[in-house]
N, C-alpha and C positions, 0 to 999 in steps of 0.2 A: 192197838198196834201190838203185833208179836214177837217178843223175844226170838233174838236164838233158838233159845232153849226146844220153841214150841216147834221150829222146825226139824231136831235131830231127837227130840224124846224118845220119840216112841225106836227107831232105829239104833240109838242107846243102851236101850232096855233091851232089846233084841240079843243084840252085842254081850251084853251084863251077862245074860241068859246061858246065852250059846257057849260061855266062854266058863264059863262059873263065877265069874267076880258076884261083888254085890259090898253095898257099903256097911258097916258097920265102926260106931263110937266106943266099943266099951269091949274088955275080956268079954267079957261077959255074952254080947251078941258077937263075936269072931263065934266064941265055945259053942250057941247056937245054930249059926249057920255055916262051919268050916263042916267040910264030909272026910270020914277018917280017912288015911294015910295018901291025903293031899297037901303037899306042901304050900304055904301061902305066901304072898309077897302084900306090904304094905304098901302099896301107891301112891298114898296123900289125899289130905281129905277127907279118909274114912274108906278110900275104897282098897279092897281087900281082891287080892284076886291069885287062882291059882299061877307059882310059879311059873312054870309052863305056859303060860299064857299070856305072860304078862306082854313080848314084844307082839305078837298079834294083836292083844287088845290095845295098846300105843295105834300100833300101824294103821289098824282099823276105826279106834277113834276118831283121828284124823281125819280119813277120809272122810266118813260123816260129817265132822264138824267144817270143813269146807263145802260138802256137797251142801251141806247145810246153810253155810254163806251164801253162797250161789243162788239157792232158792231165796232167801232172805230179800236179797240185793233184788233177782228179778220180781219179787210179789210185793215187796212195799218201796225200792227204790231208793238209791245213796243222800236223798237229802233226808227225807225219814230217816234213817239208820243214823245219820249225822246227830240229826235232832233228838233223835230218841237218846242217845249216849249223853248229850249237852243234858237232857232235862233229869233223864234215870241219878246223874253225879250230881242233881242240883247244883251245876255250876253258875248261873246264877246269881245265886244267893253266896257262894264260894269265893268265886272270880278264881276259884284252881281249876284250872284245865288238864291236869294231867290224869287223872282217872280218864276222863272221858275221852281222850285223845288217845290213851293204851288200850282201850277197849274197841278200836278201832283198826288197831297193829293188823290182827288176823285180815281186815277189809281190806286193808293197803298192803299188804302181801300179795292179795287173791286180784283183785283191781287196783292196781297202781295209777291207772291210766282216769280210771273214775275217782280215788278218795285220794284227789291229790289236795297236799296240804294248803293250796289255792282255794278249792272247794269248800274244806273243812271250816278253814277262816271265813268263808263267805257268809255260810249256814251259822257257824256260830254266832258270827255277830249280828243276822237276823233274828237269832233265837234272844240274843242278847238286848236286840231293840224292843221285841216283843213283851218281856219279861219288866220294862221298864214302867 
């Protein structure tokens, strides 16, 4: 089953690209990869991106990372997506539900009507009977 992630990577990177960001941890790789007389903004995370840039790449993340939902939700489907959150938090083994239920927020944002908290209880506690 596919992350997130595996939906919006590559239009990501695109993004990263076009804009100049790109992540970096240390002086040391900013000093490597900043291009002179580009002012930089620290994002969080590690990502690093030109001033200038910074609210398009916001606005434009975004967009991705829902279009991104969107696909998610139509190719694997909101009890997957449920499930996958219950099992990725090893809730479980936990009995804390709240990683997995935040990780969820951006779904029920985007489908209210589908990841309602009626739903999410359902699937969890199948996940939860499984798991016994």
């Amino acid at each position: 089953m596919y992350s997130l992630n595996y939906y919006i990577e590559k239009e990501t990177t695109k993004l990263f690209e076009t804009l100049g960001a790109f992540f970096a941890f240390s002086n040391k790789q900013v000093q490597e990869k900043k291009k002179e007389g580009i002012k930089y903004f620290n994002m969080g995370s590690g990502l690093i991106c030109p001033a200038e840039n910074c609210d398009q790449l916001n606005e434009s993340f975004e967009l991705i990372h829902n279009e991104g939902i969107k696909k998610r939700v139509q190719h694997i489907g909101v009890d997957a997506i449920i499930s996958y959150e219950f099992y990725n938090y090893e809730t479980a083994y936990t009995y804390e539900e709240e990683d997995a239920r935040n990780a969820l927020v951006d779904y029920i944002e985007i489908f209210p009507e589908l990841f309602t908290e009626e739903k999410i209880n359902q699937v969890f506690q199948k996940c939860y009977n499984e798991a016994e």
